[in-house]
C-alpha positions as CSV (number, residue, x, y, z in Angstrom):
1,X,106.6,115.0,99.4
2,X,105.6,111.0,99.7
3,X,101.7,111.1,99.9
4,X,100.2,107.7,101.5
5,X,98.0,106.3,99.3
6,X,96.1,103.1,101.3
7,X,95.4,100.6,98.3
8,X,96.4,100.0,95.1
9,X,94.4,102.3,93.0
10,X,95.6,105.1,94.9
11,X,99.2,104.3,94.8
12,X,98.3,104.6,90.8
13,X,96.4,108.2,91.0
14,X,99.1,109.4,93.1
15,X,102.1,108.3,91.1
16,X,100.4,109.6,87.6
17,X,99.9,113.0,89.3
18,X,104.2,113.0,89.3
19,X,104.9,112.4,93.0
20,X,108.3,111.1,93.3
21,X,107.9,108.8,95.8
22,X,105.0,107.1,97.9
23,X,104.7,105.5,101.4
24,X,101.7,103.4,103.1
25,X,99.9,104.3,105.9
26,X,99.5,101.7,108.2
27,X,96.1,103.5,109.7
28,X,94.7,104.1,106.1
29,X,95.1,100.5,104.8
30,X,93.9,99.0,108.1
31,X,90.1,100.8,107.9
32,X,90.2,99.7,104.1
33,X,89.8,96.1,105.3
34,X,87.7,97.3,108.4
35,X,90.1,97.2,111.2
36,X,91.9,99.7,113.5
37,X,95.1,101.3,112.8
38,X,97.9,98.8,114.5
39,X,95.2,95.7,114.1
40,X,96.9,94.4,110.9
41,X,98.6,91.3,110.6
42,X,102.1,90.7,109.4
43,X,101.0,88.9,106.7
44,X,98.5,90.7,105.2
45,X,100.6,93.5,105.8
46,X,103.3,91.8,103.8
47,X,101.0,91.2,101.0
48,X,100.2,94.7,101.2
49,X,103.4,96.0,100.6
50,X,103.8,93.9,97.4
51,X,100.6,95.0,96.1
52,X,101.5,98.8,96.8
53,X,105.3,98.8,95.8
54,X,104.5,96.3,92.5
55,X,101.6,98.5,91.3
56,X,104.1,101.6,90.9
57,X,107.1,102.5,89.9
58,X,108.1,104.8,91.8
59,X,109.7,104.2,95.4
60,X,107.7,103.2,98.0
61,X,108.2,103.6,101.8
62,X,106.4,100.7,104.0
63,X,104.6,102.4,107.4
64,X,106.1,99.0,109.1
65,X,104.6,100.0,112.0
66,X,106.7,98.7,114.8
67,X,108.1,95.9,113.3
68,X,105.6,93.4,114.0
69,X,107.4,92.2,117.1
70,X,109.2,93.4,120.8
71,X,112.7,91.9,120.6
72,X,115.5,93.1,118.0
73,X,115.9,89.6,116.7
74,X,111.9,89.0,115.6
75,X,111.8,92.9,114.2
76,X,115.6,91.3,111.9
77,X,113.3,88.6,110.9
78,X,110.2,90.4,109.5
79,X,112.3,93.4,108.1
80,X,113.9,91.1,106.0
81,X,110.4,89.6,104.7
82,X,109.1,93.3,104.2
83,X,112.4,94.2,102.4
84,X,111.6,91.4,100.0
85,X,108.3,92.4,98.6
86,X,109.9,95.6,96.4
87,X,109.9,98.2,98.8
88,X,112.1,100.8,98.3
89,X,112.1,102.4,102.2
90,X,110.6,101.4,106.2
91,X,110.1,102.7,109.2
92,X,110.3,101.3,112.5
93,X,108.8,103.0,115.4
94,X,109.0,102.7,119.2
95,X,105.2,102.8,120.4
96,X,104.6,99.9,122.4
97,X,100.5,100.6,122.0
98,X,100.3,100.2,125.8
99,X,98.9,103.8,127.1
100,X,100.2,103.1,130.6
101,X,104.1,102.9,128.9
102,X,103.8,103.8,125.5
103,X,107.4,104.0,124.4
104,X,110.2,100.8,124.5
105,X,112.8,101.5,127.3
106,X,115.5,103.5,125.3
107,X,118.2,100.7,125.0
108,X,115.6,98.3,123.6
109,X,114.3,101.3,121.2
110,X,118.1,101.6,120.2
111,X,118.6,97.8,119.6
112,X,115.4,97.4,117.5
113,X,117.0,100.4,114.6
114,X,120.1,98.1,115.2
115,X,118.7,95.4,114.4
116,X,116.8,96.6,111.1
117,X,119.9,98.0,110.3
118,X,121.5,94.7,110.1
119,X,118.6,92.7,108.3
120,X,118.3,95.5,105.6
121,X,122.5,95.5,105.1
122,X,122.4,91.4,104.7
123,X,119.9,92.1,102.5
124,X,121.5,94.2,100.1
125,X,119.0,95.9,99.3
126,X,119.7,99.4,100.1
127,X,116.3,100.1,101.5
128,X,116.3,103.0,103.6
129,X,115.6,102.9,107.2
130,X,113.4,105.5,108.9
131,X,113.8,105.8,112.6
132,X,110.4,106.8,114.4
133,X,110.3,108.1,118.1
134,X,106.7,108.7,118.9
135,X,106.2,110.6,122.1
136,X,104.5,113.5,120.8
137,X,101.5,110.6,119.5
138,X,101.0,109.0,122.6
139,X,101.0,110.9,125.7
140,X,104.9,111.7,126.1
141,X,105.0,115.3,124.2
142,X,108.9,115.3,125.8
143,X,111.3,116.9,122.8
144,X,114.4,116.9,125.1
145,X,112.9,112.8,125.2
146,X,112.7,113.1,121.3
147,X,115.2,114.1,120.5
148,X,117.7,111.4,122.8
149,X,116.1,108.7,120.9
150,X,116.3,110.2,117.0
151,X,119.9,111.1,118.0
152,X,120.9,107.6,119.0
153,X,118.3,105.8,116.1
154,X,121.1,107.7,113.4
155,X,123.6,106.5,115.3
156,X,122.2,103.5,115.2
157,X,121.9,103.2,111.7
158,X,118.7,105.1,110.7
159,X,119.0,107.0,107.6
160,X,116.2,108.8,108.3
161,X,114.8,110.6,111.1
162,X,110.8,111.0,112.6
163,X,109.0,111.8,114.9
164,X,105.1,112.3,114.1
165,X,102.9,114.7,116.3
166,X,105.4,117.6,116.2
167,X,103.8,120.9,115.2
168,X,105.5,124.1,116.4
169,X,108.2,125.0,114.0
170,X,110.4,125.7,116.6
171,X,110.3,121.7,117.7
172,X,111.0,120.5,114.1
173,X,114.1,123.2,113.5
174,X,115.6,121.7,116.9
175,X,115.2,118.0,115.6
176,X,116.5,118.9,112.2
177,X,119.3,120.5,113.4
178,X,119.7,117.5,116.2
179,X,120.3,114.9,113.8
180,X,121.6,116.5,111.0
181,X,123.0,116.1,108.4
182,X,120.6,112.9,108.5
183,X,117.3,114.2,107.0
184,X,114.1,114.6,109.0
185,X,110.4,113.4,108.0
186,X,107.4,115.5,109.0
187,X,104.2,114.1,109.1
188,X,101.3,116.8,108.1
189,X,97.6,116.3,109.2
190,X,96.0,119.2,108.9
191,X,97.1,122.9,107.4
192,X,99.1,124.2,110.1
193,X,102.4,124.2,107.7
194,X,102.9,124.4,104.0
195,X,105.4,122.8,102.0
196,X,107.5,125.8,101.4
197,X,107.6,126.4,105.1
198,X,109.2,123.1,106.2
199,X,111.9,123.7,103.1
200,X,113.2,126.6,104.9
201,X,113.0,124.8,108.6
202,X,115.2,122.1,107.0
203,X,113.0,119.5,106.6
204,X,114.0,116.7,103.7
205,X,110.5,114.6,103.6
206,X,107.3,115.7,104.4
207,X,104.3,112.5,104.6
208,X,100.8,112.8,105.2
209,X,99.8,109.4,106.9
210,X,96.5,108.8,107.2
211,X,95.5,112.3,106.3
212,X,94.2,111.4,102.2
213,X,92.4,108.7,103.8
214,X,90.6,110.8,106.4
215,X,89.9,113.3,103.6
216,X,88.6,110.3,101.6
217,X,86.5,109.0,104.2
218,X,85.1,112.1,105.1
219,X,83.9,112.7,101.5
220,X,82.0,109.7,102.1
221,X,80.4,109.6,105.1
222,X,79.5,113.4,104.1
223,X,77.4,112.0,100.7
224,X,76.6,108.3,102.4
225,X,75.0,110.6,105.7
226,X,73.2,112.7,103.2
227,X,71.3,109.5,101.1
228,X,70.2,108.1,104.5
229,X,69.1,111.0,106.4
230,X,67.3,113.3,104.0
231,X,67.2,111.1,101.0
232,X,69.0,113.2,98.8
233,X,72.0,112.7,96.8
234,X,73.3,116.3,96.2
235,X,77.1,115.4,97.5
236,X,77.2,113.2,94.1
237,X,76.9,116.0,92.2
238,X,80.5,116.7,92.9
239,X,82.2,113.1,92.3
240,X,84.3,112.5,89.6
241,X,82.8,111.3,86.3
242,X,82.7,107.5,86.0
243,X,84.4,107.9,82.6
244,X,87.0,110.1,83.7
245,X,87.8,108.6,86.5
246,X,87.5,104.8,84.9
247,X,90.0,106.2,81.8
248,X,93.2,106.4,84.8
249,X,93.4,102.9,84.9
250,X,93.3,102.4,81.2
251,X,96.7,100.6,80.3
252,X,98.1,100.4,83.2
253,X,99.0,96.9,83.0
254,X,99.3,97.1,87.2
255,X,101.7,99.8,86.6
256,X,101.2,103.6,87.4
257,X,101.6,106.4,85.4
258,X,101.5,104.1,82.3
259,X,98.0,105.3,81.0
């Protein structure tokens, strides 16, 4: 279970709570600064990742998005500046973010992986590579489709394997057992599943992407709502006590779980 915390402070809460690992959430961090999901710059994305992966130490996976770039030899180039600020995993998805032809052409989509691949082993890092086909989030709910492209992003070098909008349990067995013994990611938005219940499908990692965000949000809007239209602040009543909440980040010394 990697939970996606969206800042620093977050990425501290979650790792003293005794998750394992984290990952960012590309859609969480951008409406921190005010911006849509895929509206981020490389950069600041860049300094993102150092911020999250230096504040913790536990591993953390980088939502790279789609590698800031089209062609394999610019997605090299800025997987090898990502793989420098301490992360410990990425992902590189195949979106295009054009509604009209959401996906890369497959060979393209196959020669991006590739080409991560090759920037994370000059590296020498050994920072994992997640492989993301993402039909079922943008239009093209095709698993046959899915599945052709997972298959040949392990073959390609992927260590990991993901496609997020898949909900029927019966879709993530048939990509587990596709690209096994490679693991499989799940992403898990809402509470159609349980933890338990992917274990048994054969699912390795399980990630929530911008689902604590949401949840965050939604806690705000609920008691920000509340203030301006009946002038009320009842939804405080159920924060978190300054003190208690203040004491987390006592020590840390821009570490987690040091308090």
């Amino acid at each position: 279970m990697i939970p996606n915390p969206w800042d620093v402070g977050g990425a501290i809460l979650l790792a003293q709570l005794g998750f394992p690992a984290l990952a960012t959430t590309s859609a969480g961090f951008a409406w921190s600064i005010g911006r849509r999901d895929n509206d981020v710059s490389l950069e600041e994305i860049l300094a993102h990742l150092r911020a999250v992966a230096g504040a913790v130490e536990v591993p953390v996976n980088a939502d790279f998005e789609g590698g800031f770039a089209i062609e394999p030899e610019a997605v090299s180039s800025n997987v090898a500046a990502a793989v420098a600020t301490g992360i410990a995993g990425l992902s590189i998805e195949d979106a295009t973010g054009d509604p009209a032809d959401p996906l890369f052409p497959f060979a393209l989509a196959v020669e991006r992986i590739r080409a991560a691949r090759q920037a994370i082993d000059e590296s020498g890092s050994g920072v994992l590579l997640t492989g993301r086909s993402e039909g079922f989030r943008a239009g093209r709910p095709d698993l046959t489709e899915t599945i052709r492209r997972l298959t040949a992003y392990a073959e390609a070098g992927a260590d990991c394997l993901y496609a997020p909008g898949l909900r029927k349990m019966s879709d993530i067995v048939a990509v587990v057992n596709a690209v096994a013994p490679k693991p499989v990611n799940v992403l898990v938005g809402s509470g159609f599943t349980t933890v338990v219940e992917l274990a048994q499908a054969g699912v390795r990692r399980i990630s929530v992407g911008g689902g604590l965000a949401r949840a965050a949000w939604a806690g705000f809007l609920e008691a920000a709502k509340e203030i301006s239209d009946r002038g009320t602040f009842v939804s405080l009543d159920a924060a978190v006590p300054f003190g208690e909440f203040d004491d987390r980040f006592v020590a840390t010394s821009g570490r987690g779980g040091k308090s």
